[in-house]
C-alpha positions as CSV (number, residue, x, y, z in Angstrom):
1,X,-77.6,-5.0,51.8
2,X,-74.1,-5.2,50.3
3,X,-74.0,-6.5,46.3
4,X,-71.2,-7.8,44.3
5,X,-72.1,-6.9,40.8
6,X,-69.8,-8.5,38.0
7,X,-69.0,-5.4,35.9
8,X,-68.3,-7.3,33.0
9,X,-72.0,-9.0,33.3
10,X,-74.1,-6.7,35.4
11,X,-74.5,-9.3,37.3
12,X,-74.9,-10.0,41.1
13,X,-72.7,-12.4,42.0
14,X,-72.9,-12.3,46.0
15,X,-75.0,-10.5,48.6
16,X,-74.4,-9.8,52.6
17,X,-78.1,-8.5,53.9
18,X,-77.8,-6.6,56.9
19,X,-81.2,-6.4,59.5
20,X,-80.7,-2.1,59.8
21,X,-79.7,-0.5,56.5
22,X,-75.6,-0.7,55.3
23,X,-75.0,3.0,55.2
24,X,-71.4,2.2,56.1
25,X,-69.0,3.0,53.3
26,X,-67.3,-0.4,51.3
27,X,-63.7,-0.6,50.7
28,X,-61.9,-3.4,48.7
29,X,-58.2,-4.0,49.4
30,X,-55.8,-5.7,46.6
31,X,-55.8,-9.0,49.2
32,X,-59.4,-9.6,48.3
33,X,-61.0,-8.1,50.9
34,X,-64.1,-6.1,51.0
35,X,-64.8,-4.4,54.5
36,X,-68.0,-2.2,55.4
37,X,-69.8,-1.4,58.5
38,X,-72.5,-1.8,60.4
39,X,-75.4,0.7,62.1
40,X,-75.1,-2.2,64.8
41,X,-71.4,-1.1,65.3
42,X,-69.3,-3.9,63.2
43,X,-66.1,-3.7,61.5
44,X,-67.1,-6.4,58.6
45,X,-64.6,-7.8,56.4
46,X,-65.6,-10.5,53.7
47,X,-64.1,-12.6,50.7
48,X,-64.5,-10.4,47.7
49,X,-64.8,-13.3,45.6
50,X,-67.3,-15.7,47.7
51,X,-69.0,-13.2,49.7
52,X,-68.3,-14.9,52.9
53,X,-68.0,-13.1,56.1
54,X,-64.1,-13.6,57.2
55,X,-64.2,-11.2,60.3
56,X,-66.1,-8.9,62.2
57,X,-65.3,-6.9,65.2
58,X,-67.8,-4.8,67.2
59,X,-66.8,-1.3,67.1
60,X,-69.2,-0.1,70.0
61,X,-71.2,2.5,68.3
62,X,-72.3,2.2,64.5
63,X,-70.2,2.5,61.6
64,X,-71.4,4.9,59.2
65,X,-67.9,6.2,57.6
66,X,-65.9,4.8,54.7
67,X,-63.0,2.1,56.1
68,X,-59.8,3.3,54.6
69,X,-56.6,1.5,54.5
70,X,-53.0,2.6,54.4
71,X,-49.0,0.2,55.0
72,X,-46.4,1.5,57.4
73,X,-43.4,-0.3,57.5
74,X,-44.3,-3.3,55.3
75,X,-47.5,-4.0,57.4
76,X,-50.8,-2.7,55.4
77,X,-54.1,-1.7,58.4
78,X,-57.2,-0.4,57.9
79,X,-58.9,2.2,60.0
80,X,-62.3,3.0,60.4
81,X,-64.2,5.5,62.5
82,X,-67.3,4.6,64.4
83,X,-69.7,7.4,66.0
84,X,-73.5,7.7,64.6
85,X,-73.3,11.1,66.7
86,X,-75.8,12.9,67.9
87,X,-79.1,13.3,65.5
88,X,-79.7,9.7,65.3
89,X,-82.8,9.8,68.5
90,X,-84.6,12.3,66.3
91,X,-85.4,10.3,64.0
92,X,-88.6,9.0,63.4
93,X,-90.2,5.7,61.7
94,X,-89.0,2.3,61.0
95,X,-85.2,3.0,61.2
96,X,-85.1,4.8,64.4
97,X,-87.1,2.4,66.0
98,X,-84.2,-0.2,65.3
99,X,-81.6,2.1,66.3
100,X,-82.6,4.0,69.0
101,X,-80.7,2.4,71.7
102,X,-77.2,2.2,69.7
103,X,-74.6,3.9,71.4
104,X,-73.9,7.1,69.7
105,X,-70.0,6.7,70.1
106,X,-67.3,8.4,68.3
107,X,-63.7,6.2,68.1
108,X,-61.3,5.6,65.2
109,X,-59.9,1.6,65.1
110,X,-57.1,0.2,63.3
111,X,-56.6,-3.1,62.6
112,X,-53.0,-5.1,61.0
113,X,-54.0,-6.9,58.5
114,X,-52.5,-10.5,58.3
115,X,-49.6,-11.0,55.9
116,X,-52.0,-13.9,53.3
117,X,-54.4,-10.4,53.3
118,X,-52.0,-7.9,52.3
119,X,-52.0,-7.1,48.8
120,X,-48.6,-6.5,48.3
């Protein structure tokens, strides 16, 4: 699952469970965003305050790397690279079993973020 602890409080304040587990890495951007990603492939982005799910996109393969995001030109993105590569079917137990017919994949997305998300 993905947590929003209050740091002040050690508190949770939201949570986003996920059926396979988040391995993904979880990037917050200064627009309030927190994205992460999915072993089922998605590209998730949600409110950081709330918790609510804003977007998702489905990356084809799952997303097991850190988003990162970057500005060019007065636009800010964020790029992620999806690809579970190629150790996943030797797995055994639970999580393999849930996995075992992802695509094993291996592509780098960018997305624009819109303008009321950019935290500039």
């Amino acid at each position: 699952m993905l947590r929003a602890v209050d740091p002040r409080t050690g508190e949770e304040v939201w949570r986003h469970e996920n059926r396979a587990p988040l391995w993904g890495g979880v990037m917050t951007t200064a627009g309030n965003l927190v994205f992460t990603g999915t072993p089922e492939g998605f590209l998730k982005a949600f409110d950081a305050t709330t918790g609510e799910e804003l977007w998702r996109f489905n990356t084809g393969s799952g997303v097991v790397a850190t988003p990162i995001t970057w500005e060019m030109d007065g636009e800010q993105y964020v790029s992620v690279v999806s690809g579970w590569g190629g150790a996943v079917p030797l797995w055994g137990g639970e999580v393999a079993e849930v996995i075992k017919d992802f695509n094993q994949g291996g592509m780098l997305w960018t997305f624009k973020l819109p303008q009321e998300y950019a935290g500039q």
